[in-house]
Structures are given as structure tokens and as C-alpha cells.
HTML snippet that shows the backbone in 3Dmol.js (N, CA, C, O; Angstrom):
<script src="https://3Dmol.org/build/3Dmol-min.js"></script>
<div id="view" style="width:600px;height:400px;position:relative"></div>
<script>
const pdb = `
ATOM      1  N   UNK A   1       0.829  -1.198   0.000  1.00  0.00           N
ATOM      2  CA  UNK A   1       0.000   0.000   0.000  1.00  0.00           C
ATOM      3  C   UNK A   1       0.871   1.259   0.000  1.00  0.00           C
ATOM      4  O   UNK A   1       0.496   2.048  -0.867  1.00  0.00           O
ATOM      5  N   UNK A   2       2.047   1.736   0.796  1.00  0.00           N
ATOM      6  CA  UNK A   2       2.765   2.519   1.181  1.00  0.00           C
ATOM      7  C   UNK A   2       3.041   2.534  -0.348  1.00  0.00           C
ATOM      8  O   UNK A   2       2.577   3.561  -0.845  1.00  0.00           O
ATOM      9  N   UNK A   3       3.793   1.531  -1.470  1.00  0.00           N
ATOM     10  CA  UNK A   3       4.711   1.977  -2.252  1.00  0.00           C
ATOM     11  C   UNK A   3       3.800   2.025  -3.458  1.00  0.00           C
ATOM     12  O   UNK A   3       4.551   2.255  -4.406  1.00  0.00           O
ATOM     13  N   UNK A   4       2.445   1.913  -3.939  1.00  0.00           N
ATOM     14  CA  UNK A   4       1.302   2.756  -3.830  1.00  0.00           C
ATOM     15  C   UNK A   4       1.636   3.986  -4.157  1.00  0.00           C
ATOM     16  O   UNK A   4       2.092   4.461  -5.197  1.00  0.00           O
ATOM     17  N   UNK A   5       1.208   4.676  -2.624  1.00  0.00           N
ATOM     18  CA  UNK A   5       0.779   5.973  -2.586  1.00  0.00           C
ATOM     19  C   UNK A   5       1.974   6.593  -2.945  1.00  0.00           C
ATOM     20  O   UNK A   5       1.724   7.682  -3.462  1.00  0.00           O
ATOM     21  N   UNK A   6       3.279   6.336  -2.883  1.00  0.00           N
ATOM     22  CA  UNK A   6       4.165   6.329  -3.336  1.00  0.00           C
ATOM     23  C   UNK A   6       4.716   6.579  -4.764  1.00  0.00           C
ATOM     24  O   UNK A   6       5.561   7.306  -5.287  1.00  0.00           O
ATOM     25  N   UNK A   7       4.243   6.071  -4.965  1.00  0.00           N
ATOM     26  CA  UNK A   7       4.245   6.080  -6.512  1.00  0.00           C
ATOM     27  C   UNK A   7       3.302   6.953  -7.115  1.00  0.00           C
ATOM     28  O   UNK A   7       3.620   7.800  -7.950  1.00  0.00           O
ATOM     29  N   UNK A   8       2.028   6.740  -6.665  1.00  0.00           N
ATOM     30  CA  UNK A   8       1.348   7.920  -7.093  1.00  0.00           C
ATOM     31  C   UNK A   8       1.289   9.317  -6.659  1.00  0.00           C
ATOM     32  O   UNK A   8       0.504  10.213  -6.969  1.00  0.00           O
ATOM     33  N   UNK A   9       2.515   9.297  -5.702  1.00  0.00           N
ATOM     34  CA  UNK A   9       2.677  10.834  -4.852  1.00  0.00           C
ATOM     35  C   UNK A   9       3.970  11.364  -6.339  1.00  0.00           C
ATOM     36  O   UNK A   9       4.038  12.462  -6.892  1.00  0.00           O
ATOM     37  N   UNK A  10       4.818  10.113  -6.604  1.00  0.00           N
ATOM     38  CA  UNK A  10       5.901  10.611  -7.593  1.00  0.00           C
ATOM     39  C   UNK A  10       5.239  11.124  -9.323  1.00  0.00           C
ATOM     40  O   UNK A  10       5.328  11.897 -10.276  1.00  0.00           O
ATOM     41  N   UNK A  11       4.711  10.214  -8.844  1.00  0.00           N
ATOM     42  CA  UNK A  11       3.738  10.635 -10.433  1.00  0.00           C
ATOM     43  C   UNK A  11       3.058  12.064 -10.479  1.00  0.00           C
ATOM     44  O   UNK A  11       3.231  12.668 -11.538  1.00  0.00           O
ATOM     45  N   UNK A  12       2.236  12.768  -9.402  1.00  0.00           N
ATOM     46  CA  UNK A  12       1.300  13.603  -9.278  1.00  0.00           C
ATOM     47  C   UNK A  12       2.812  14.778  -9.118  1.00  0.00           C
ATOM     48  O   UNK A  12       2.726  16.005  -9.170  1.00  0.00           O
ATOM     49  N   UNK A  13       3.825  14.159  -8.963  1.00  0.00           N
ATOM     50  CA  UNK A  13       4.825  15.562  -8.651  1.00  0.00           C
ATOM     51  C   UNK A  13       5.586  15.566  -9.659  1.00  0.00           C
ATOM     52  O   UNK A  13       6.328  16.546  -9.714  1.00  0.00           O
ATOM     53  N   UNK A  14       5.703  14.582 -10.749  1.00  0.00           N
ATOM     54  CA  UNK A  14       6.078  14.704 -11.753  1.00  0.00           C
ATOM     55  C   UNK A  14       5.469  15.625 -13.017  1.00  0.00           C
ATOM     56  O   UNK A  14       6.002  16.371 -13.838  1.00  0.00           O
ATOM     57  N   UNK A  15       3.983  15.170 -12.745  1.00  0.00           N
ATOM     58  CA  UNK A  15       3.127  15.919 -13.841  1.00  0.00           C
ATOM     59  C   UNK A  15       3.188  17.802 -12.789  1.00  0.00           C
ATOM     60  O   UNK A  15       3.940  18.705 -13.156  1.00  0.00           O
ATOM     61  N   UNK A  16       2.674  17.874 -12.126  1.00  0.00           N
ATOM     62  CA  UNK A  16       2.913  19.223 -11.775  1.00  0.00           C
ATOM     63  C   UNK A  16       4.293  20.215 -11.934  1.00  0.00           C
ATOM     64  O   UNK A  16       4.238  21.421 -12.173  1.00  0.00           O
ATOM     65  N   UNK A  17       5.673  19.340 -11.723  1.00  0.00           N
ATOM     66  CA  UNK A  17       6.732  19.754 -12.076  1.00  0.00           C
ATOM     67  C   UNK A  17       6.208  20.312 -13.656  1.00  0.00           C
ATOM     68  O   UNK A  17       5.997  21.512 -13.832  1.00  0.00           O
ATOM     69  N   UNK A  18       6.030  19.304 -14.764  1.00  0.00           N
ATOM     70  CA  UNK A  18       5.903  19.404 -15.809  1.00  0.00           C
ATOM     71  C   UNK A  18       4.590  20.870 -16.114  1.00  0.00           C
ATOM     72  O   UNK A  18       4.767  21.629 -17.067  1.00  0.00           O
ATOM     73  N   UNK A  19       3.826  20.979 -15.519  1.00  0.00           N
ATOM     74  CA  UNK A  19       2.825  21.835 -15.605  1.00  0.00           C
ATOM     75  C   UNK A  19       3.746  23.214 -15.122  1.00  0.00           C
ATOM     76  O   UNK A  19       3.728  24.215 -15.837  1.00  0.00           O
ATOM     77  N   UNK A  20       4.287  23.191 -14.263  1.00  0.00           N
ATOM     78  CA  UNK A  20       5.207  24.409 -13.616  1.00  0.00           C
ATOM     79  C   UNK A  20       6.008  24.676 -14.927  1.00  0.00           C
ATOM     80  O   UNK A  20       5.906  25.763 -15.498  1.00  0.00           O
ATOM     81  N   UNK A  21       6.655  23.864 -15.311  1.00  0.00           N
ATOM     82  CA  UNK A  21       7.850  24.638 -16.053  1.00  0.00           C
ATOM     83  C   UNK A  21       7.322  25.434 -17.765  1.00  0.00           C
ATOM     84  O   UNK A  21       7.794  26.337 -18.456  1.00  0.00           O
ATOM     85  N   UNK A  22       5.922  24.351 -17.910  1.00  0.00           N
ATOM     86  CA  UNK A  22       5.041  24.590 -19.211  1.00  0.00           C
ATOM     87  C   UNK A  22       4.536  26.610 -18.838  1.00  0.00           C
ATOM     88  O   UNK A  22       4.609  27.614 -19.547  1.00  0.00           O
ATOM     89  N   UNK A  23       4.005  26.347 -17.236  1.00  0.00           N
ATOM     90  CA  UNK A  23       3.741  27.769 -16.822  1.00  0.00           C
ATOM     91  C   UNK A  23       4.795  28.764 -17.047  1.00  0.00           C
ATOM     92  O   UNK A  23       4.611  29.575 -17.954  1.00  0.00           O
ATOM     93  N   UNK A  24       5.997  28.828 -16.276  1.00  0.00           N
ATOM     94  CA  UNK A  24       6.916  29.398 -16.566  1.00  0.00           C
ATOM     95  C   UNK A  24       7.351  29.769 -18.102  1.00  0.00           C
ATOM     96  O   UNK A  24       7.918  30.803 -18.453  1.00  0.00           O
ATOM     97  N   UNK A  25       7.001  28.815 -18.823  1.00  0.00           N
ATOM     98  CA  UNK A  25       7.260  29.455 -20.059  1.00  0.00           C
ATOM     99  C   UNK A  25       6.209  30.492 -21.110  1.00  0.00           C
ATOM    100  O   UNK A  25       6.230  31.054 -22.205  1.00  0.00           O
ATOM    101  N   UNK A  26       5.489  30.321 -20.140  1.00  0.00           N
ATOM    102  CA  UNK A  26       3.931  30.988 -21.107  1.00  0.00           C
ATOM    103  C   UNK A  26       4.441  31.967 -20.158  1.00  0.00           C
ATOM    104  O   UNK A  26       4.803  32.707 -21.073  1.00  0.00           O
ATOM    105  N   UNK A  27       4.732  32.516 -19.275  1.00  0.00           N
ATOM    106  CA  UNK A  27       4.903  33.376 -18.136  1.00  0.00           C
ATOM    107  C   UNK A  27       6.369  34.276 -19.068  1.00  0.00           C
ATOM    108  O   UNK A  27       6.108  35.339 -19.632  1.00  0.00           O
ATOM    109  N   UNK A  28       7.464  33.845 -19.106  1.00  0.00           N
ATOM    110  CA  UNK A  28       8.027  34.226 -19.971  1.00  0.00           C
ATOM    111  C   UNK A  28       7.574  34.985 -21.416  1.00  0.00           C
ATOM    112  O   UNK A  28       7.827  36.115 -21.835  1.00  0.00           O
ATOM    113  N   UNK A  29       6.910  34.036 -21.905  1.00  0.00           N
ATOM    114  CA  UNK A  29       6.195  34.710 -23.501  1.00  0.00           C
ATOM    115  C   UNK A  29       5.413  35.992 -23.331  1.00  0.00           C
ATOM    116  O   UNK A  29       5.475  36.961 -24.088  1.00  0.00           O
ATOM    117  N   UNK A  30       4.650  35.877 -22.216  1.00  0.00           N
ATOM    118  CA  UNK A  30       3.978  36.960 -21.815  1.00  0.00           C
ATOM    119  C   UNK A  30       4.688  38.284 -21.489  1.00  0.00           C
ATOM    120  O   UNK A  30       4.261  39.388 -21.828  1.00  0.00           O
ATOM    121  N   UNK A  31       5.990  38.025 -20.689  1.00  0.00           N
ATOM    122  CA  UNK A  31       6.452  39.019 -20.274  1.00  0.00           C
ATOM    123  C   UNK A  31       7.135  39.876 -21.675  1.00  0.00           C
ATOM    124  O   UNK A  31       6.897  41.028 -22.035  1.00  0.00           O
ATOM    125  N   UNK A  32       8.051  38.863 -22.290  1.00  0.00           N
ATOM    126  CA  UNK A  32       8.429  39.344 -23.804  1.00  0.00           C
ATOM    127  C   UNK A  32       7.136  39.863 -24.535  1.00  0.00           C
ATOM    128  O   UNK A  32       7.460  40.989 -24.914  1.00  0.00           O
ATOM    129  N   UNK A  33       6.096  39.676 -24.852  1.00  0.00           N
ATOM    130  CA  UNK A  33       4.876  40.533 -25.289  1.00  0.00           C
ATOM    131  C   UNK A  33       4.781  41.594 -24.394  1.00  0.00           C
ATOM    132  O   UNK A  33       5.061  42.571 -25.088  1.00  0.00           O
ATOM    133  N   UNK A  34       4.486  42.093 -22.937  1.00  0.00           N
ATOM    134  CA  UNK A  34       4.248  42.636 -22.613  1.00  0.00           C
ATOM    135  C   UNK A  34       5.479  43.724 -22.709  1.00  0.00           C
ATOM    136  O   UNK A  34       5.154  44.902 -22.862  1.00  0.00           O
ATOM    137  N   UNK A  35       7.136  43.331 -22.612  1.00  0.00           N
ATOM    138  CA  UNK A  35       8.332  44.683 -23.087  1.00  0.00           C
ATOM    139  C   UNK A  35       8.020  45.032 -24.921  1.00  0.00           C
ATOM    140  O   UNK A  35       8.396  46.079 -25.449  1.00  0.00           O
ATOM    141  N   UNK A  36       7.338  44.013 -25.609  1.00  0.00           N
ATOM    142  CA  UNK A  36       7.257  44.564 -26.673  1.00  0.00           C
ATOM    143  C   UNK A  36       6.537  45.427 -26.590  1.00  0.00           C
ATOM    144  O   UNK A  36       7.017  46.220 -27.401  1.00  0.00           O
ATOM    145  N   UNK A  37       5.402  46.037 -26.045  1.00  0.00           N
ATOM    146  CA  UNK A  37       4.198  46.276 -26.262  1.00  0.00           C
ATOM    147  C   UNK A  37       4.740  47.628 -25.653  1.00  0.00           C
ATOM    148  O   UNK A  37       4.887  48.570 -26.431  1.00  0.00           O
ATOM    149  N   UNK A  38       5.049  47.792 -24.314  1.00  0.00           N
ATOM    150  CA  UNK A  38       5.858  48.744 -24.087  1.00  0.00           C
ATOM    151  C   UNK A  38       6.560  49.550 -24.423  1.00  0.00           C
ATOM    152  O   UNK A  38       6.463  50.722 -24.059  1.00  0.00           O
ATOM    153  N   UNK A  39       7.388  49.126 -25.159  1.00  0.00           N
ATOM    154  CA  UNK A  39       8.532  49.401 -26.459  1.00  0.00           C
ATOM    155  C   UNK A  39       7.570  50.286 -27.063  1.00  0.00           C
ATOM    156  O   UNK A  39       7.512  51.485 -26.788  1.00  0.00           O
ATOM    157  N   UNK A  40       6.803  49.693 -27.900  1.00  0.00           N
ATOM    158  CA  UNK A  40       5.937  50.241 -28.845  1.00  0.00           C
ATOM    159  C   UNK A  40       5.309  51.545 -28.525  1.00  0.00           C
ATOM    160  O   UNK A  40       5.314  52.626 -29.114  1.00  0.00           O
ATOM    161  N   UNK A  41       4.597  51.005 -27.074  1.00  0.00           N
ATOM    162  CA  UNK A  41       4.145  52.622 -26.641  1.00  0.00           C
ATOM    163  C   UNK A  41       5.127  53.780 -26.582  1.00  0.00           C
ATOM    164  O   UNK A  41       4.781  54.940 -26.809  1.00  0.00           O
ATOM    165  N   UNK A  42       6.018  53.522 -26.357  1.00  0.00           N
ATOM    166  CA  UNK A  42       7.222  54.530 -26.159  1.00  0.00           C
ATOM    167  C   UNK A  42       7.443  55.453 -27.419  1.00  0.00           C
ATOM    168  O   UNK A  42       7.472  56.658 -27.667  1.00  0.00           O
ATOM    169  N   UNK A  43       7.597  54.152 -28.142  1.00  0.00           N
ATOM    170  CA  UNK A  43       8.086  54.979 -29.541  1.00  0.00           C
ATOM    171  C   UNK A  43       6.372  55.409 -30.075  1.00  0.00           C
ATOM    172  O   UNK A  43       6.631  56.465 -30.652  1.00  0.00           O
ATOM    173  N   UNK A  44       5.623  55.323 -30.148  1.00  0.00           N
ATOM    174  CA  UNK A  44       4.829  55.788 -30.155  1.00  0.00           C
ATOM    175  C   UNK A  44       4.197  57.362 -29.598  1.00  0.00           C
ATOM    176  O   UNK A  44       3.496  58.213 -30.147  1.00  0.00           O
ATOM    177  N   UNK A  45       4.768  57.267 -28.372  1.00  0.00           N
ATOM    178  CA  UNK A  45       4.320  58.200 -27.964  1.00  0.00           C
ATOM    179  C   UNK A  45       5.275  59.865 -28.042  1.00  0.00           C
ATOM    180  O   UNK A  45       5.032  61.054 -27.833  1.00  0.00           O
ATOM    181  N   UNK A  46       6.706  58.817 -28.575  1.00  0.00           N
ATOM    182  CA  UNK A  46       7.921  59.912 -29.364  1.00  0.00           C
ATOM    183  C   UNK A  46       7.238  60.352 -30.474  1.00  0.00           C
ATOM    184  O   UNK A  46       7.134  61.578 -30.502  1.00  0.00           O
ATOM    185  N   UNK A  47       6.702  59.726 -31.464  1.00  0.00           N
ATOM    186  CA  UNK A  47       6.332  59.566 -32.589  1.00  0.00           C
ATOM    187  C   UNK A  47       5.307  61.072 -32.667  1.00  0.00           C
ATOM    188  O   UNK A  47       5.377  62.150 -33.257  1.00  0.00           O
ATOM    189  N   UNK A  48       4.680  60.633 -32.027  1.00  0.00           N
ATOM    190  CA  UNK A  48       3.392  61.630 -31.098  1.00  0.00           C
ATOM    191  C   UNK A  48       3.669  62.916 -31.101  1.00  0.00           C
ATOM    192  O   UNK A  48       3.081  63.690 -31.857  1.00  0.00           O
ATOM    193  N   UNK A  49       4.523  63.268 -30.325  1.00  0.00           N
ATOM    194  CA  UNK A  49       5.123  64.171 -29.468  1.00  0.00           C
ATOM    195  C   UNK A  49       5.931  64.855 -30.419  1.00  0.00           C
ATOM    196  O   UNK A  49       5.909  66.085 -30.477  1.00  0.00           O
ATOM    197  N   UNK A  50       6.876  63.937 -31.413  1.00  0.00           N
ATOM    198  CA  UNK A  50       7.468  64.915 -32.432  1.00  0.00           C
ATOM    199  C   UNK A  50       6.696  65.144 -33.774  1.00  0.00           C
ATOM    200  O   UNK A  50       7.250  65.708 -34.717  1.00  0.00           O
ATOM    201  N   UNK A  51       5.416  64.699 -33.839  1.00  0.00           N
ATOM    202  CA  UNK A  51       4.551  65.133 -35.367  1.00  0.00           C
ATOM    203  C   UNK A  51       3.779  66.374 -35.011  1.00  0.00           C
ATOM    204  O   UNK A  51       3.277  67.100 -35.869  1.00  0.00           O
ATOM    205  N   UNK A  52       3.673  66.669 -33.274  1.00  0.00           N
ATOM    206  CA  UNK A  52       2.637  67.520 -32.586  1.00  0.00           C
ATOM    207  C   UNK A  52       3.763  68.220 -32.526  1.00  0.00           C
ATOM    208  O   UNK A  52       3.059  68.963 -33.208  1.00  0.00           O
ATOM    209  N   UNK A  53       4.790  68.743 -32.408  1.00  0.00           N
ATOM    210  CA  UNK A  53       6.456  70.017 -32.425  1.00  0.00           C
ATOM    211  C   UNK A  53       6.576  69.948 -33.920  1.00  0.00           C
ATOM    212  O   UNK A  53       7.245  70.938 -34.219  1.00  0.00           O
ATOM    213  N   UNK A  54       6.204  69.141 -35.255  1.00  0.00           N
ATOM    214  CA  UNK A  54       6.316  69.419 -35.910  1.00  0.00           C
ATOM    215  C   UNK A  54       5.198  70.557 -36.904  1.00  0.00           C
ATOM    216  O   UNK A  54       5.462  71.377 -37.784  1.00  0.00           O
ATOM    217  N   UNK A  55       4.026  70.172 -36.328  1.00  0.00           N
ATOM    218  CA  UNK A  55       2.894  70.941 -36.662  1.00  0.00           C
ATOM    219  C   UNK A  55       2.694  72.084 -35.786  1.00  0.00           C
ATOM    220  O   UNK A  55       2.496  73.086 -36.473  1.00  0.00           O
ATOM    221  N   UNK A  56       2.671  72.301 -34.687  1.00  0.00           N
ATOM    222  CA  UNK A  56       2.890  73.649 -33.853  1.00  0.00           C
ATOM    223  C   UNK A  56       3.864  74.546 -35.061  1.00  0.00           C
ATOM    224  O   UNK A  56       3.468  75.435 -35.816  1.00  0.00           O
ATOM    225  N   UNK A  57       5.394  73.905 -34.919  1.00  0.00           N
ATOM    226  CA  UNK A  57       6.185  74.820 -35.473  1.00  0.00           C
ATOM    227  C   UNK A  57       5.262  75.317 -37.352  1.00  0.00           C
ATOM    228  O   UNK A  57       4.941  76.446 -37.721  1.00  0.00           O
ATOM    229  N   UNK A  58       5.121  74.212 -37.988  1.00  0.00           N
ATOM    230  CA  UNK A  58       4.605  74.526 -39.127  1.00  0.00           C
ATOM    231  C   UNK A  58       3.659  75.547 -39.019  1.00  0.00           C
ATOM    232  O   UNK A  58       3.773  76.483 -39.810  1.00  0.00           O
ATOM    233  N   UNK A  59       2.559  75.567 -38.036  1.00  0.00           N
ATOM    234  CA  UNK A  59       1.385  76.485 -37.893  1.00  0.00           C
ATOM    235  C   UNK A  59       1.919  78.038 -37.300  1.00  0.00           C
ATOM    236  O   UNK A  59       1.532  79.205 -37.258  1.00  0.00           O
ATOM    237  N   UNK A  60       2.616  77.526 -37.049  1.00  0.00           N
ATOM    238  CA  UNK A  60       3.658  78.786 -36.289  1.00  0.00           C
ATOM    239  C   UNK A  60       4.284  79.895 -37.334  1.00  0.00           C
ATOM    240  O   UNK A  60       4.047  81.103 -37.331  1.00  0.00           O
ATOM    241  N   UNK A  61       5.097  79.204 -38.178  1.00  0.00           N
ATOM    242  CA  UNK A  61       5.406  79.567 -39.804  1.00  0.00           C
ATOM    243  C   UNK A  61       4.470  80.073 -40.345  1.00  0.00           C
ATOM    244  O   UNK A  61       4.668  81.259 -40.610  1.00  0.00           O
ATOM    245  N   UNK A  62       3.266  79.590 -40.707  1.00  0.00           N
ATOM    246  CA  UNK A  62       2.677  80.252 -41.174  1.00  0.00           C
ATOM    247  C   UNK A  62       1.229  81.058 -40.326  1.00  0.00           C
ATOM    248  O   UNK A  62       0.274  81.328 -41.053  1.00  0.00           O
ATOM    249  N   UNK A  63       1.173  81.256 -39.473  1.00  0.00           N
ATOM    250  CA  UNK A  63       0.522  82.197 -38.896  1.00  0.00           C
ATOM    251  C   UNK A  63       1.980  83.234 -38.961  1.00  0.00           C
ATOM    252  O   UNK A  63       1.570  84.349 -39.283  1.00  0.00           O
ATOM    253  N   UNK A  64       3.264  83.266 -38.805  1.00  0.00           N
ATOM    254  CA  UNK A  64       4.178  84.221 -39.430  1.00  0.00           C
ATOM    255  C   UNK A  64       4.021  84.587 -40.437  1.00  0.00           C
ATOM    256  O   UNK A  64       4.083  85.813 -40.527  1.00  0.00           O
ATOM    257  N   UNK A  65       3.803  83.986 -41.452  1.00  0.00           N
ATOM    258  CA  UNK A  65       3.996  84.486 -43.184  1.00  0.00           C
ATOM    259  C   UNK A  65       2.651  85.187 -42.885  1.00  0.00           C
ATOM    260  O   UNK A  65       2.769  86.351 -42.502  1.00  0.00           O
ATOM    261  N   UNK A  66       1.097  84.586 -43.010  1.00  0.00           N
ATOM    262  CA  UNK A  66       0.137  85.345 -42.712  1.00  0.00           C
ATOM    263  C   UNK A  66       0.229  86.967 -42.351  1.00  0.00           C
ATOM    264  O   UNK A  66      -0.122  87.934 -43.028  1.00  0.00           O
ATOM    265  N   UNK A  67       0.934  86.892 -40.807  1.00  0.00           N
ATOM    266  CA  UNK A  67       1.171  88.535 -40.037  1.00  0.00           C
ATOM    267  C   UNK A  67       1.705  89.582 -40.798  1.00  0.00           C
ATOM    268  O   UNK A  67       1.379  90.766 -40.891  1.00  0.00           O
ATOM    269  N   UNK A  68       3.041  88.580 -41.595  1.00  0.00           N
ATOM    270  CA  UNK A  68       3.763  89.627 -42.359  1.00  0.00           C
ATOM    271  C   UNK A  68       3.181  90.114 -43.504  1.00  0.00           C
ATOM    272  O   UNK A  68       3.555  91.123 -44.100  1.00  0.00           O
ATOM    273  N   UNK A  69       2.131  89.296 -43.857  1.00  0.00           N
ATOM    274  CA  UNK A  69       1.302  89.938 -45.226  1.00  0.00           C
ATOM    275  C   UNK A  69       0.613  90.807 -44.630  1.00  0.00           C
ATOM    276  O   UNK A  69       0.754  91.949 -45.069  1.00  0.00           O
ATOM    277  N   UNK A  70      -0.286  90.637 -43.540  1.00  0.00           N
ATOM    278  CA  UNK A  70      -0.931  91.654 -43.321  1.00  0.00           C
ATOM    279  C   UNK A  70      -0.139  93.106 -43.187  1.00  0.00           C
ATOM    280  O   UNK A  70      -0.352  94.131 -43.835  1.00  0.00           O
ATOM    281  N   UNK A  71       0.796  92.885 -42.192  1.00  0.00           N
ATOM    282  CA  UNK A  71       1.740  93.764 -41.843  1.00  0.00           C
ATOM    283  C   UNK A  71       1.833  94.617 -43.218  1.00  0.00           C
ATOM    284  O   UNK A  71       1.568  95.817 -43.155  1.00  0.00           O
ATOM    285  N   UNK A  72       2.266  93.934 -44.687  1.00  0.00           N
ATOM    286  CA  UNK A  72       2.661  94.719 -45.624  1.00  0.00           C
ATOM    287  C   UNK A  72       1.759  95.302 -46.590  1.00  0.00           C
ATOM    288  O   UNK A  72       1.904  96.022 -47.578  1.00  0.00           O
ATOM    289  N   UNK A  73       0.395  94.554 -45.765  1.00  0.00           N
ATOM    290  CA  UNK A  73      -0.760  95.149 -46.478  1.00  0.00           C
ATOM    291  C   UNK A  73      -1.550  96.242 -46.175  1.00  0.00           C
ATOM    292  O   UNK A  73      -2.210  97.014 -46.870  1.00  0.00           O
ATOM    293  N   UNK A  74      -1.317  96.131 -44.846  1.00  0.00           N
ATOM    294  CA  UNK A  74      -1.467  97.588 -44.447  1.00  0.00           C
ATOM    295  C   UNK A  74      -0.792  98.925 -44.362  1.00  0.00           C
ATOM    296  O   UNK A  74      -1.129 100.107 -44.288  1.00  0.00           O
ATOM    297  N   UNK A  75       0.601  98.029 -44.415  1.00  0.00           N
ATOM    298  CA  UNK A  75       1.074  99.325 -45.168  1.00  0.00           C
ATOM    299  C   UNK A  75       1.270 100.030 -46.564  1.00  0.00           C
ATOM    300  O   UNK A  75       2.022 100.918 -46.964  1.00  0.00           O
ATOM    301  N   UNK A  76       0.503  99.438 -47.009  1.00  0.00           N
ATOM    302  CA  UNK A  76      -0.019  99.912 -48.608  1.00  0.00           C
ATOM    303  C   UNK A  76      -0.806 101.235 -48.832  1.00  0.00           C
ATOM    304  O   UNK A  76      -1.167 101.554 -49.965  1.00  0.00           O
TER     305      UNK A  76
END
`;
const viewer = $3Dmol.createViewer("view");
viewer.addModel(pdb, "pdb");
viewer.setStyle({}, {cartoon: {color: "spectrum"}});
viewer.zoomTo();
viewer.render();
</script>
């Protein structure tokens, strides 16, 4: 009886070992998705940040050119 339960104590810790390390690796995959994803936001949010400094400045330019026409139109 003892070598039994025994056996089925080695077995039940064998398959769980095996379930642990299967976890650990989905645990892993996840984490690599989750720095990708990260990553992404980052540059993303550079991406962002320099198309919005690129359009300020553009609108900027030309609300300049605009002023100066007026500027030279009134002095006409």
C-alpha cells in the first residue's frame, strides 16, 4: 500500500513539475509581449510628441507668413 501511494505521490509531482515549467514558459512569452508592447508605446508616444512640435512649429510659420502679409498690407 505505502509503495502505492508512493508512486502515485511521484507521479502527481512529476506531472505538476511538468505543468510548472510549461507555466513558466507561457509566463516568460507573456512578459516578452508585454516589453514589446511597451517598447511600442514609447516609440509611439515619441512619434506623437514629435509630429505635434512638428505641426505647432509649421502652424507657427505660417501664422508668421500670414502677419507679415498683413503687416505689408497695411502698409499699402
Amino acid at each position: 500500500m505505502c509503495v502505492l501511494v508512493v508512486k502515485a505521490m511521484t507521479e502527481m509531482n512529476r506531472k505538476l513539475e511538468e505543468e510548472r515549467q510549461m507555466l513558466l514558459m507561457q509566463l516568460q512569452t507573456l512578459m516578452n509581449q508585454l516589453q514589446q508592447l511597451l517598447t511600442e508605446l514609447i516609440n509611439s508616444k515619441d512619434t506623437y510628441a514629435n509630429e505635434q512640435k512638428t505641426y505647432l512649429l509649421v502652424v507657427t510659420v505660417i501664422i508668421s507668413v500670414i502677419g507679415n502679409q498683413l503687416i505689408f498690407l497695411v502698409k499699402l
